[in-house]
Structures are given as C-alpha cells and as structure tokens.
N, C-alpha and C positions, 0 to 999 in steps of 0.2 A: 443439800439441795436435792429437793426430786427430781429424779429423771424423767419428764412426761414424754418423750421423743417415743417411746418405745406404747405408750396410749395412744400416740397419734396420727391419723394417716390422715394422709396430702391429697385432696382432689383438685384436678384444673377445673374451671366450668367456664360456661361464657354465658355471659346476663345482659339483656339488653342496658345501654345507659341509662334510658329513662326508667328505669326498674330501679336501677343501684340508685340513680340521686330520687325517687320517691324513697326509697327507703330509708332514705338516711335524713331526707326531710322527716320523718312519721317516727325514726327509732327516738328510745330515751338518748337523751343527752348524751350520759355517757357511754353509751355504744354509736355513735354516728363515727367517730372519726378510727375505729377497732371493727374494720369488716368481717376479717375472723370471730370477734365474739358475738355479733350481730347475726352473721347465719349460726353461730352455735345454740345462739340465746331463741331463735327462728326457729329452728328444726329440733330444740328441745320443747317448745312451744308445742310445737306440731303433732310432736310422738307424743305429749302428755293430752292433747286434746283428742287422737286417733284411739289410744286407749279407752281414754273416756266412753266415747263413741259407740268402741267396742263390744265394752262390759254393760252397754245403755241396749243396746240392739240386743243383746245376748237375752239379758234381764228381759224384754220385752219379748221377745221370744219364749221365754221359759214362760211369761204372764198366759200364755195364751195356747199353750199344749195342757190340751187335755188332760195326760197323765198329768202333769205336775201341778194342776189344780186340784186332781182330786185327792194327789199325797197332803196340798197345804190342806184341804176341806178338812180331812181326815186329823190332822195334826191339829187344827184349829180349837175341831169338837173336843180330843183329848185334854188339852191346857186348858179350855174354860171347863171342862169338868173338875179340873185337875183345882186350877182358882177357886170355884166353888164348894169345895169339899174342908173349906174351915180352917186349914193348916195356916 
C-alpha cells in the first residue's frame, strides 16, 4: 500500500455554510458526499484554468511586441521561400 501521508498536508479553513451546501448541490455526484476530494478536484480545476490563462495572456503578449513580430515576419518570408523552391 502507498503511503500518501507523507504527499499530504492538512489545512483547517472556515467556509461559509451556504458556500459548502451550493457546492455540493452543483458538484458531480460522486464528490458531494468526499469534501476533501471536492476542494481537491476545485483547486485542481483552478490551477489548470490559471495556467491556461497564463500562457493565453503571455502568447498575447508576445502577439503584439514589436520585436517578436518582426522575428515571425522574417521567419515567415524564409519558409515560404523555403516551400517554394520545389523540394
């Protein structure tokens, strides 16, 4: 059997009640009655959306600096020459 005790740390928190019974009204089924897996399943949710979010704003960023328009220009014209040349 694995030992998870030693992956797992303990937080106390305090949630209002009508947070905890929406949420367990709205979770899947079988996480309503496993509050542990429910905020784990929540806050795995959350970091994989924040990432997302992240890497969306970064990209958007990168769209719109100068320099890094004119490396893609430049790389652009290269490969359609590059296409073009029969190979």
């Amino acid at each position: 059997m694995k030992n998870t005790a030693k992956n797992t740390i303990r937080r106390s928190i305090a949630l209002p009640n009508d947070l905890v019974e929406e949420l367990r009204t709205i979770a899947p089924p079988e996480l309503r009655d496993n509050f542990n897996r429910l905020v784990t399943f929540i806050l795995v949710d959350f970091t994989r959306r924040q990432k997302k979010y992240q890497f969306e704003t970064a990209m958007a960023e990168m769209a719109n600096d100068p320099a890094i328009r004119e490396i893609c220009s430049v790389l652009s014209e290269e490969f359609t020459r590059a296409e073009n040349d029969g190979l």
